[in-house]
N, C-alpha and C positions, 0 to 999 in steps of 0.2 A: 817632355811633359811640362807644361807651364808650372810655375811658380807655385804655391799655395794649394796645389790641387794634389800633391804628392799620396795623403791619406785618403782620399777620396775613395776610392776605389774598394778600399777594403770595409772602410766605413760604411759606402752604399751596401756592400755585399754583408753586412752584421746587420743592414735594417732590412733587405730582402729575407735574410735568412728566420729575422725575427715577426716578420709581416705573418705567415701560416700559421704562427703557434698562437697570436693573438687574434686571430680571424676564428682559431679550434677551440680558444676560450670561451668555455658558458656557464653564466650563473648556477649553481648547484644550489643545494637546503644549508648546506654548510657554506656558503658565502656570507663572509662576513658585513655585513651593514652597518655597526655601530660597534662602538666596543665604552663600556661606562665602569669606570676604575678598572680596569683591568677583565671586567666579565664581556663575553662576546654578545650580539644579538645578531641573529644569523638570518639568511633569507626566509627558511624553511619555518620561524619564529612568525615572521611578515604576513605569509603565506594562509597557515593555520589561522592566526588572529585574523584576517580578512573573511576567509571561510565561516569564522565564528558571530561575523557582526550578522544585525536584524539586515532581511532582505531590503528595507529601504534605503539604509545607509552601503548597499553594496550597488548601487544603482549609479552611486557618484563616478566622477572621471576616477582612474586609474593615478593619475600625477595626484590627484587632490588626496585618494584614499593611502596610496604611497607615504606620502610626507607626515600624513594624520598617523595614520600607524606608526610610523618610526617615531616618531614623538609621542605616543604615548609607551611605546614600547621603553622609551628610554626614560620617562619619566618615572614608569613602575619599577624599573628597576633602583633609578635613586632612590624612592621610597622604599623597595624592599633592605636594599642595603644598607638603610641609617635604621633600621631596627637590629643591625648586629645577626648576632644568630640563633634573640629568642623568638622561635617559631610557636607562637600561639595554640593550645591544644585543637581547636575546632580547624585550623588552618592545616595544620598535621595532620587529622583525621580525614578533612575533605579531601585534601592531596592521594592520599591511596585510597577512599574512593573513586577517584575520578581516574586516578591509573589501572586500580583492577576493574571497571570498569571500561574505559578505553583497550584493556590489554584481551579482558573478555569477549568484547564485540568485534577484536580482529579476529580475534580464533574463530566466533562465530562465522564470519565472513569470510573465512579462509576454509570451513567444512560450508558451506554453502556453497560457494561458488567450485569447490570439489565436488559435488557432488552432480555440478547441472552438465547434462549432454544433452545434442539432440537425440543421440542412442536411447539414455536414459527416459527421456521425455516418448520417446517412440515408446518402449517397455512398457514404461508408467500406463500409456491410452491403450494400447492392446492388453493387457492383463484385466484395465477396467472395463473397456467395452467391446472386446472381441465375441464375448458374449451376452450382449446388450439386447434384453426385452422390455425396451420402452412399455411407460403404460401408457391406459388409454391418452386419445386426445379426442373430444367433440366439437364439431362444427353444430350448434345452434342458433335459434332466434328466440326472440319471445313476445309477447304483448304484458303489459304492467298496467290492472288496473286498480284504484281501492278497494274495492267490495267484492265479497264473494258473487255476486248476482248479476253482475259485470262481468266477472269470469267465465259464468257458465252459458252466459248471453253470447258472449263471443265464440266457447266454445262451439256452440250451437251452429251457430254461424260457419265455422269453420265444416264443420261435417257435412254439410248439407252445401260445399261445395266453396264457400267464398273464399277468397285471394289470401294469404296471412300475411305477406308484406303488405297488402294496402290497407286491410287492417289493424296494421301495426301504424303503419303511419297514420291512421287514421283514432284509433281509439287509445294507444300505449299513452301512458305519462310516464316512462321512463326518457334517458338518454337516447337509445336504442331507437325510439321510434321513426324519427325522418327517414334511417337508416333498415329500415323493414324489419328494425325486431334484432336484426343482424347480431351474434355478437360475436362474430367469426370464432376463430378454433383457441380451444384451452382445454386444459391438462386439468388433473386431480387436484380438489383444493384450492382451485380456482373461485371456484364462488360457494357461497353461504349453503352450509348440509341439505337444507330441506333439495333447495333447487338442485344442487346437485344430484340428491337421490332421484329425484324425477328424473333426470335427465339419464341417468344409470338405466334406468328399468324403461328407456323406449329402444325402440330402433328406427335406423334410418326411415325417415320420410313419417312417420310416427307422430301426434299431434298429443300431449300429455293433458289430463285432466286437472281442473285449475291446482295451482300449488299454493299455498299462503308461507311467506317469509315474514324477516321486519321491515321489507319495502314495501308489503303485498298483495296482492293477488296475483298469479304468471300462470300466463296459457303456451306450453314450451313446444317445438318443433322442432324435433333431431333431426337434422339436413345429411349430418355424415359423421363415420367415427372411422378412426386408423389408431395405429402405433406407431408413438413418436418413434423419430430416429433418431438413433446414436447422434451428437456431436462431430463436428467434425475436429480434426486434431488444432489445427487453428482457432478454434473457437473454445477448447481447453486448454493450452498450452500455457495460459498466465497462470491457471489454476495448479494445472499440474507437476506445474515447475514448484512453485510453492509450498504443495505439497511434498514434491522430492528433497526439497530444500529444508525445509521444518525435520522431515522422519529423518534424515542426515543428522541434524542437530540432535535431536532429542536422542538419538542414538548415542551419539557421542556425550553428551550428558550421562545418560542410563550408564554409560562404560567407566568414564570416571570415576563416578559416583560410587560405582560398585568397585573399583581399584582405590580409590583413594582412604584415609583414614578419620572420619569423622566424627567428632564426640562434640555433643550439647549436655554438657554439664548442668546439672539445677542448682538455679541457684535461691538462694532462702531471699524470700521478700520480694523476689524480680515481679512488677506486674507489667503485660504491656503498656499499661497507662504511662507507666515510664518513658515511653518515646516522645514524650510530652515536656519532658525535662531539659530543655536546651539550657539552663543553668549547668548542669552535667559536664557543657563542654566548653565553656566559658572558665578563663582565668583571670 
């Protein structure tokens, strides 16, 4: 074995051996980034404050946003630490709001996202519309004109045989008219009481005697009427899930609520207007 090369061997075989364990190393929330007197600032620190900047500032490169964060990261921490350890009353109080809040919203989101299946989601829409009687839906037209005497001219018109779309294109001052009147299919509460109740009280192929709204004068023409149908599960699923999702929630609210021990004390002189008081929490 030449000269100088004696330790070689064992050496290369301490840097193979140590090559996989540094290849299986990865950044964790607890990897340390900075450490300022002795306190750590961790990735998971980095992470979170990135998350929390305005969308325009999260737009920039990654290297730029990197080095910005860790320096302010580590600047707030010198400023928090040359205050010692007197913690401000309103800085005390915001602190465990913003933890029992953050600690609230995971629970929330922990009975939430408990609660979603497609199973669930399937139960949900058959319980709601396995027995589903849509209401009505109307397919009409109409003509709009100002005066009652207008109305009853076209009525006239109509019985005695004339065309209602070309009528409608021809005498309507609504929207509707180029379009013969048309104002294809809609459901209950779709348009202003009066016209609707005309429209209620014809039947198919049916020519209604003039109606007056607050647009008005309308000479209506029931074309066709059905029963909506059900939804299909895709076209409920955002709702329904949401639905599943909230009564999970408020379930679990109602349970604590009713398990836990709560007292609201009265207190002498308290008025709400007091929330008003940010002196209160000033030192």
């Amino acid at each position: 074995m030449p000269k100088g090369l004696t330790f070689l061997p064992s050496l290369a075989l301490a840097v193979v051996m140590a090559l996989p364990l540094a290849a299986e190393t990865k950044p964790t929330a607890d990897t340390v980034v900075a450490s300022v007197n002795g306190e750590d600032i961790t990735l998971g620190h980095m992470i979170l404050a990135r998350a929390a900047l305005p969308q325009q500032y999260q737009q920039l490169p990654d290297e730029v946003l990197y080095q910005a964060i860790l320096d302010q990261l580590i600047q707030q921490n010198l400023l928090k630490q040359s205050r010692g350890t007197d913690v401000p009353k309103h800085v005390e109080l915001a602190l465990e709001n913003e933890q029992r809040s953050l600690l609230a919203a995971d629970v929330l989101e922990d009975i939430a996202s408990g609660a979603m299946s497609d199973d669930a989601v399937q139960a949900a829409y058959d319980a709601q519309y396995s027995d589903w009687t849509g209401g009505d839906e109307f397919q009409a037209s109409h003509i709009l004109v100002e005066t009652e005497e207008e109305a009853k001219a076209i009525k006239a018109d109509l019985d005695n045989g004339a065309d209602f779309a070309a009528m409608a294109k021809e005498k309507s001052t609504g929207p509707s008219g180029p379009n013969g009147g048309s104002l294809g299919w809609f459901g209950m509460g779709a348009m202003v009481p009066e016209f609707e109740a005309a429209v209620v009280d014809l039947s198919p192929g049916e020519v209604s005697a003039p109606v007056k709204t607050q647009f008005g004068w309308h000479v209506v023409l029931l074309s066709d009427k059905r029963k909506a149908e059900a939804p299909t599960l895709d076209e409920v699923r955002g709702e329904l899930a949401t639905k599943i999702q909230q009564d999970a929630v408020d379930a679990k609210v109602a349970e604590l609520t009713k398990a836990g021990e709560i007292e609201r004390p009265e207190v002498e002189g308290l008025e709400p207007s007091v929330l008003r008081d940010v002196e209160l929490v000033q030192e």
